[in-house]
TORVO-208759 format. One record per residue (C-alpha): residue number from 1; residue in one letter; y, x, z. Coordinates in steps of 0.25 Angstrom, whole numbers, plus 5000, padded with zeros to 4 digits. Last residue first. Layout:
// TORVO-208759
NUM;A;Y;X;Z $
...
//
This chain:
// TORVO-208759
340;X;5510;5485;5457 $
339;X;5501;5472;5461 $
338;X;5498;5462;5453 $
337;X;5492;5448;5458 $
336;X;5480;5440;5450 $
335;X;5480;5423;5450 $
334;X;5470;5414;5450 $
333;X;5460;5427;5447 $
332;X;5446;5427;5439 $
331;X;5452;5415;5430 $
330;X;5449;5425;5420 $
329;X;5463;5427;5414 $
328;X;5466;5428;5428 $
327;X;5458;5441;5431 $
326;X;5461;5446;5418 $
325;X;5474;5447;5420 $
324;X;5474;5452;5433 $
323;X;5465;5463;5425 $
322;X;5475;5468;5417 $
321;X;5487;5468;5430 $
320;X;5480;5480;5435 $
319;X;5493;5489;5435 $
318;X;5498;5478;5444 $
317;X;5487;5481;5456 $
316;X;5479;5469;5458 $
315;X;5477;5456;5466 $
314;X;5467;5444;5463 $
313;X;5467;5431;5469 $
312;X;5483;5429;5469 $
311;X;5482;5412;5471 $
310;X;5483;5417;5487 $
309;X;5499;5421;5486 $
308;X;5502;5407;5487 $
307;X;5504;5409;5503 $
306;X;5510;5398;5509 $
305;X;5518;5396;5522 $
304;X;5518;5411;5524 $
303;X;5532;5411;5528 $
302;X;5536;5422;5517 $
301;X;5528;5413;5507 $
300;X;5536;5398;5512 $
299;X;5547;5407;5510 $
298;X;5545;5413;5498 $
297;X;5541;5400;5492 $
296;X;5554;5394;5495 $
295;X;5563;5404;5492 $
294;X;5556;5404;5478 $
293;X;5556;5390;5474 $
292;X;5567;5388;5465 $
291;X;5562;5402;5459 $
290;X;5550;5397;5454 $
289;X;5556;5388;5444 $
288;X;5541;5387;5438 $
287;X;5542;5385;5423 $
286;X;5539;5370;5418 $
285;X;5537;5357;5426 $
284;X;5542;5345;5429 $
283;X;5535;5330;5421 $
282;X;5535;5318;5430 $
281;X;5525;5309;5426 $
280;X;5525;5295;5418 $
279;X;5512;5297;5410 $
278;X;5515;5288;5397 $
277;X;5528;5298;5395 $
276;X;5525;5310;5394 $
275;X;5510;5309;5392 $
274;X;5515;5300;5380 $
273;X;5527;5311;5377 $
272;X;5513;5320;5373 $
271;X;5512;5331;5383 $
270;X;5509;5344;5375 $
269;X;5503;5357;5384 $
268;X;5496;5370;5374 $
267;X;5501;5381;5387 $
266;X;5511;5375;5397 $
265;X;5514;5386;5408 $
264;X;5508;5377;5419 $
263;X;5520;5373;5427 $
262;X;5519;5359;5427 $
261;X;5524;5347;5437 $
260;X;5520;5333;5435 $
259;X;5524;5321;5444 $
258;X;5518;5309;5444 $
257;X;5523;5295;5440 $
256;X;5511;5292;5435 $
255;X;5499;5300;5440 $
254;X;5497;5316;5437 $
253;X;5483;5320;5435 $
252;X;5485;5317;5421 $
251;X;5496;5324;5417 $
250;X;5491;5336;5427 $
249;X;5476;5337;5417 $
248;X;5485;5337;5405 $
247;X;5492;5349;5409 $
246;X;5481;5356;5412 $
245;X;5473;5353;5398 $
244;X;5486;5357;5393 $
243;X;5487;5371;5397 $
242;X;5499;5374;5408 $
241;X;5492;5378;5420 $
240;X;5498;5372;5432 $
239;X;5499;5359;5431 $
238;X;5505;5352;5445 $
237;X;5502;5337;5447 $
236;X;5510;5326;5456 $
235;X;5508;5314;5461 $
234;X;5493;5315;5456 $
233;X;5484;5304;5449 $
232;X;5483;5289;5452 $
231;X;5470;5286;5451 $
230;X;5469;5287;5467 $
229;X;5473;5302;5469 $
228;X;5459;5308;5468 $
227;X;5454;5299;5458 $
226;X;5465;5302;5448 $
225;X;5465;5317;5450 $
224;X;5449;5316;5447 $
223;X;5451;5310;5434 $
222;X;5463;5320;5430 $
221;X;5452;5330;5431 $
220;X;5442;5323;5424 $
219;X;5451;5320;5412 $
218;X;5454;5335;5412 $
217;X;5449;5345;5423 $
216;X;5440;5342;5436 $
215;X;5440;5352;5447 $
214;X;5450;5344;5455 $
213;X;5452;5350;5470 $
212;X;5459;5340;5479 $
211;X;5467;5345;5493 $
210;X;5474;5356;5487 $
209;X;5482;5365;5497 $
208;X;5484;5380;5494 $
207;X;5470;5383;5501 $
206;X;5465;5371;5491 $
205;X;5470;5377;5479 $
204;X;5465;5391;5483 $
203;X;5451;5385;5485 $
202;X;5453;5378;5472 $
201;X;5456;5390;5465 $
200;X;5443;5398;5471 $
199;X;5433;5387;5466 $
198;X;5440;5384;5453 $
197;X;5439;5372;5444 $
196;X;5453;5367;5449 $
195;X;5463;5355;5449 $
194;X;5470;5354;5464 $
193;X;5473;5342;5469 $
192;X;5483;5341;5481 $
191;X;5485;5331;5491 $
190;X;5498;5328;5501 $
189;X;5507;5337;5494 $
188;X;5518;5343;5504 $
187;X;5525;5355;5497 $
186;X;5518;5364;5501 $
185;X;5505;5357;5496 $
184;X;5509;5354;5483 $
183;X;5515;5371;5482 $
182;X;5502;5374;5487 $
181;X;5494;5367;5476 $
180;X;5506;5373;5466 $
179;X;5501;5385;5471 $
178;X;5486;5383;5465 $
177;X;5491;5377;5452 $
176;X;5500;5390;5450 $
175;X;5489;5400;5455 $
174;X;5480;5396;5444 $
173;X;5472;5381;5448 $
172;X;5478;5372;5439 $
171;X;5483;5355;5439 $
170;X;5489;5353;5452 $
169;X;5487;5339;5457 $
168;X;5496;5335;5469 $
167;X;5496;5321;5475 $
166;X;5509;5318;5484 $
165;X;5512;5311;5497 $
164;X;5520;5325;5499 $
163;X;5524;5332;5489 $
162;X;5521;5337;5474 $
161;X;5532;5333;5464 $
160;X;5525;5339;5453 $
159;X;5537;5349;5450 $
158;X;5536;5355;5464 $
157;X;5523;5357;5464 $
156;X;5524;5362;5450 $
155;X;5534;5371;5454 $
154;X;5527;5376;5467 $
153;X;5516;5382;5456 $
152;X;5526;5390;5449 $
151;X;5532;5393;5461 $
150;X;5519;5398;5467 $
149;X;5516;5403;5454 $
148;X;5526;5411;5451 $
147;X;5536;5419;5460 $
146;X;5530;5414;5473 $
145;X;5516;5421;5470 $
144;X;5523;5432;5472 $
143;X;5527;5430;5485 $
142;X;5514;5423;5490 $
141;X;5507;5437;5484 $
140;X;5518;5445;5491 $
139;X;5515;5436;5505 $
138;X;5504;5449;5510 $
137;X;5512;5461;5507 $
136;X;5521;5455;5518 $
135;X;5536;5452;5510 $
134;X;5547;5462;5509 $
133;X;5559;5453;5515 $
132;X;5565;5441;5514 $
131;X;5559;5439;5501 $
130;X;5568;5441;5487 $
129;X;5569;5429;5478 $
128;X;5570;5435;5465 $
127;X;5576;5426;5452 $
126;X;5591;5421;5454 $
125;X;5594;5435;5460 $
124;X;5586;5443;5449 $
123;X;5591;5436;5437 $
122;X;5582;5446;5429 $
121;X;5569;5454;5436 $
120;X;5564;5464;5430 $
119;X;5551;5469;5434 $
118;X;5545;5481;5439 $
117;X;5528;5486;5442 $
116;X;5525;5474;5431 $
115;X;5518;5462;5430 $
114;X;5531;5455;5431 $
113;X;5535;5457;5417 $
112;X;5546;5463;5410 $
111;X;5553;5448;5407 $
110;X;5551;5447;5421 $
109;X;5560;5436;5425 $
108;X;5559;5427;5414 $
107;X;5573;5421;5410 $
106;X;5581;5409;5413 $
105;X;5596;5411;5415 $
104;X;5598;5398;5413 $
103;X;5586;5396;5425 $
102;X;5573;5387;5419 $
101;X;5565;5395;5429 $
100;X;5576;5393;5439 $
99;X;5575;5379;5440 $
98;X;5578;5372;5454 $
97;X;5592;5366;5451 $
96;X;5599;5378;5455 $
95;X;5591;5387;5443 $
94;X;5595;5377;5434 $
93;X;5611;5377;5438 $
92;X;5610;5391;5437 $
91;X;5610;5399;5450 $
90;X;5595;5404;5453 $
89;X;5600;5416;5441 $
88;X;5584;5414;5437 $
87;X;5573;5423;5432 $
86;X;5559;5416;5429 $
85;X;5547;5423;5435 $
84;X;5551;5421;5446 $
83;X;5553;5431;5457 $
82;X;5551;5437;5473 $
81;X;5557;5447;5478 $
80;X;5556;5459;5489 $
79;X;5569;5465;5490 $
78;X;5571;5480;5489 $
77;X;5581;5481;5480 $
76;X;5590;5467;5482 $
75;X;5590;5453;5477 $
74;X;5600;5442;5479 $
73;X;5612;5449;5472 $
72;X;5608;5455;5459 $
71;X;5619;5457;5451 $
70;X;5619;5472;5448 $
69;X;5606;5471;5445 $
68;X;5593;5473;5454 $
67;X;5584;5485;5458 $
66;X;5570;5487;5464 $
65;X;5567;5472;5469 $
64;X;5554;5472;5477 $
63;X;5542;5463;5470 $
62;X;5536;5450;5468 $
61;X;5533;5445;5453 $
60;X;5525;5434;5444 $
59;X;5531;5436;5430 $
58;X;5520;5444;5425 $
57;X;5519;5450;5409 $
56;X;5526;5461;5401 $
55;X;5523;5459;5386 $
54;X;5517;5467;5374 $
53;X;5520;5459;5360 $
52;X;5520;5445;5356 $
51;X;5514;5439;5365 $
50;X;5506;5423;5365 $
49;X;5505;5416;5373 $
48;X;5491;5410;5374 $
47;X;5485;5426;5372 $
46;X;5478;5427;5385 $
45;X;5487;5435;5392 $
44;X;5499;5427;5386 $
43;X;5493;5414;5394 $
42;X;5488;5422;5406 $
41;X;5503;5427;5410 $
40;X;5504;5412;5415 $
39;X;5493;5413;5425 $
38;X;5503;5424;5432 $
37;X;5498;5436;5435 $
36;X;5504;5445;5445 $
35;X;5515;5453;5450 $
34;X;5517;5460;5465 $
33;X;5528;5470;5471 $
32;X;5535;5471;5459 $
31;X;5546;5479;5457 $
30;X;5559;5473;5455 $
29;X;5570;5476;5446 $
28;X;5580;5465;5448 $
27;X;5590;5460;5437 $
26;X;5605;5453;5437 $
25;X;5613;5463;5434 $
24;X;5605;5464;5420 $
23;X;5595;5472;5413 $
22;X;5590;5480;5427 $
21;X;5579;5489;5421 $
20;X;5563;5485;5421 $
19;X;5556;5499;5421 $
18;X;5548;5502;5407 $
17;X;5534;5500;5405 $
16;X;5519;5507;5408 $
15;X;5509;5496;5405 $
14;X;5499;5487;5414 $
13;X;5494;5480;5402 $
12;X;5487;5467;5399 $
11;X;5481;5464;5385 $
10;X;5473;5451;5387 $
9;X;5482;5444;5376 $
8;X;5491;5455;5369 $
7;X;5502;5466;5375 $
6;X;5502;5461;5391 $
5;X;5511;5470;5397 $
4;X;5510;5473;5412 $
3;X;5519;5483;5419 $
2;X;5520;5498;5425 $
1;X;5534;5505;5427 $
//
């Protein structure tokens, strides 16, 4: 098979490698029916994380189970599934509580990289959702987005308390910040404030249900947060990038009593304990547990309730994958879709 590497910063390749092998009884082999680029999988690209040696990369996946372990109950050869980019067992005491991204078992789910022709998938019945039944070509980029950033963005939702009666800020504009704007409005926000500098981002924001648009950043930003909520500054506020200008902009849009949710990968972030303390929020946040809300998603996907599949702007055969890269490095795509 074919796969992406990334062997130094801006050094992405479409490389000849092995076939994934069952390990365990509990694998799947899948072969992917779409993959893409992750704003996450920018921070090695560009040389903040730092590699050590040639890597497989992508952890966003949709794609037809090829074969599975001897233990594989839920899934079967032929199925259609969706993934996270966390395995699970789903059984632990963890999972059952709602966090199988911090799972006991706990372990990425494509160690070999989803940005590939194959991929291995561990803990294959706590981890892949399969669909009712072989999706319209036209709900695979809702599908796929499901296995990230839709339920990376839900998260935040989720973990910012958003709801009805509620004022939501979400704090970055990639396809996270934009679906965590969908996520506040599914899930009953009665106004939503979206922070961007981009015309075509904003668009997207308001189609996925902001009602504000906030150019401003900073002090500024925080300044017209407060006067569009009264002073008071938003029930609840979503960041969605990870730097520490980012996170500093949600603290302050957050009023007292407030709730905070974070799924930014954090990148250069300190909060003093006098932030901690002195601002009197509600802190929740970390890795996406996506698959909590995977049935859900897929449903409200397969119903055609929402369709988050319009953050992919830019669309390209896998062996492509290069210039995906470059795309997003660039800002010239929100978010870029591989196909094999």
């Amino acid at each position: 098979m074919h796969g992406t590497v990334l062997h130094a910063p801006g050094d992405i390749r479409f490389e000849e490698r092995e076939d994934p092998k069952i390990l365990k009884p509990t694998d799947a082999i899948l072969r992917i029916t779409a993959t893409c680029v992750c704003g996450s999988d920018l921070w090695p690209y560009r040389g903040v994380n730092q590699i050590k040696q040639p890597t497989p990369i992508g952890h966003e996946y949709v794609g037809v189970v090829e074969q599975v372990g001897a233990d594989v109950r839920n899934v079967k050869p032929g199925q259609f599934v969706v993934g996270s980019f966390f395995a699970s067992d789903n059984t632990c005491e963890i999972c059952l509580a709602g966090y199988q991204s911090r799972c006991i078992q706990c372990e990425l789910s494509c160690q070999g990289g989803a940005q590939s022709e194959l991929i291995r998938i561990p803990l294959a019945d706590g981890t892949l959702v399969a669909t009712p039944e072989a999706p319209d070509a036209e709900l695979i980029p809702s599908l796929l987005a499901a296995s990230d950033v839709l339920g990376t963005g839900w998260f935040g939702a989720v973990a910012a308390d958003a709801g009805p009666g509620k004022t939501v800020v979400v704090v970055g504009d990639g396809a996270v910040g934009l679906l965590a704007i969908l996520a506040s409005r599914e899930l009953g926000a009665e106004r939503i404030i979206a922070m961007s500098r981009h015309e075509s981002r904003q668009a997207l924001a308001r189609e996925f249900g902001a009602t504000d648009i906030v150019v401003e950043r900073g002090d500024e930003g925080i300044a017209r947060v407060k006067e569009l909520t009264g002073g008071y500054g938003a029930h609840s506020v979503v960041e969605a990038v990870g730097t520490e200008a980012s996170m500093a902009q949600a603290i302050g849009c957050t009023r007292p009593g407030g709730h905070l949710g974070f799924v930014g990968v954090p990148h250069g972030i300190e909060v003093s304990g006098g932030v901690l303390f002195n601002t009197e929020l509600h802190w929740h946040g970390g890795p996406a547990p996506v698959r909590r809300f995977l049935p859900d998603l897929i449903d409200r996907i397969w119903r055609r309730e929402i369709n988050p599949g319009r953050v992919f702007d830019l669309t390209l055969p896998l062996a492509k994958v290069a210039d995906a890269y470059r795309a997003m490095d660039e800002r010239r795509a929100i978010k870029a879709m591989l196909v094999p």
